[in-house]
C-alpha positions in Angstrom: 50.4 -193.3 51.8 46.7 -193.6 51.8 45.6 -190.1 51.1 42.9 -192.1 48.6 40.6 -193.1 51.6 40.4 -189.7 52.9 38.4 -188.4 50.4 34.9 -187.0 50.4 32.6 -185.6 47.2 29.4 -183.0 48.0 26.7 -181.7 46.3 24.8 -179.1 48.1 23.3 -175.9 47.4 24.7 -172.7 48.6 23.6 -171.5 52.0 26.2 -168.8 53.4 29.9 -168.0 53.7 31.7 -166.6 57.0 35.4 -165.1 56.6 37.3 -166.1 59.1 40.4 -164.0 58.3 42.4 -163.4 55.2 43.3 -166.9 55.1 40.4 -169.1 55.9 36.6 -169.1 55.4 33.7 -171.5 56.2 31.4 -172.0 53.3 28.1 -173.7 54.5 25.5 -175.9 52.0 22.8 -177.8 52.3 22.0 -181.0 51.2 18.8 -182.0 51.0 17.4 -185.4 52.8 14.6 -187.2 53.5 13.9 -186.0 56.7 14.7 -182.3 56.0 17.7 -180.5 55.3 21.2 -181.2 56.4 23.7 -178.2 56.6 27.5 -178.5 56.5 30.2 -176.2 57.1 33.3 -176.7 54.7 36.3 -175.0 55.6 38.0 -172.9 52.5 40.3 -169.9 51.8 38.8 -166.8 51.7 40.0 -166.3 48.0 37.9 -169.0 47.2 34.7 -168.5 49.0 35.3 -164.8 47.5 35.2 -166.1 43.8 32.3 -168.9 44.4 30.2 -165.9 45.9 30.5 -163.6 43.5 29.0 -166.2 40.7 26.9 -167.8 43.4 23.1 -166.8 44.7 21.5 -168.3 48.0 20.5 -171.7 46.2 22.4 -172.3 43.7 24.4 -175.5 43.1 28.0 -175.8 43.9 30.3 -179.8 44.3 32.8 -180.1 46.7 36.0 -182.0 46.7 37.7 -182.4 49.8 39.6 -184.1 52.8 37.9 -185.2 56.0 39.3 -184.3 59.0 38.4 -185.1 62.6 39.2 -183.6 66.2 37.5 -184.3 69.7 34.5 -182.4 69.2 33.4 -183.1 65.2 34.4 -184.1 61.8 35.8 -181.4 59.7 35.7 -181.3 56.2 38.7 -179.6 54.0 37.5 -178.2 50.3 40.2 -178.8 47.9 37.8 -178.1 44.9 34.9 -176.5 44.4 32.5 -175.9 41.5 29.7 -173.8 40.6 27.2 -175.9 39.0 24.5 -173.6 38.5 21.2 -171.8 39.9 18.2 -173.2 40.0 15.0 -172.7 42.1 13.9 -175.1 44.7 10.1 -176.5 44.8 9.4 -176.9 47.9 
C-alpha cells in the first residue's frame, strides 16, 4: 500500500472552526501567499477542534498533518495531527 504519497503537511494560522456534529468539524486556516491569503478548510473531530480552540486565538499558529482526499467537486483534506505552535501577531 502506498498510504506514504497521500500525505500532506500545513502551516497556517488559525482562522475559524465550524462543528458539524458530534463527530466532525471543519477547522479553517490561512496561509499566507504572495498574492494574498489562501484559506483552507480541514476536516477534523469535533473533540479536536474543541481542544485546539480552547489554547488557540484568531491568529495564532497551528501545523497540520493529514491525508488528501478528492471527490467531484474539490480536494479535501483529512487532519490526522494537529499542533498548536503558538500566537503571534501579524504585521500587516
Amino acid at each position: 500500500m502506498m498510504d506514504y504519497l497521500n500525505r500532506c503537511l500545513l502551516l497556517g494560522r488559525y482562522g475559524s472552526m465550524t462543528i458539524i456534529d458530534d463527530n466532525v468539524s471543519f477547522l479553517v486556516i490561512v496561509i499566507n501567499d504572495e498574492d494574498g491569503d489562501l484559506i483552507i478548510p480541514i476536516i477534523t473531530s469535533t473533540d479536536v477542534v474543541k481542544k485546539i480552540t480552547n489554547s488557540c486565538e484568531e491568529d495564532s499558529l497551528i501545523g497540520i498533518k493529514g491525508k488528501i482526499d478528492a471527490d467531484e467537486h474539490c480536494l479535501i483534506i483529512k487532519a490526522e495531527r494537529i499542533s498548536f505552535l503558538g500566537h503571534k501577531e501579524r504585521a500587516d
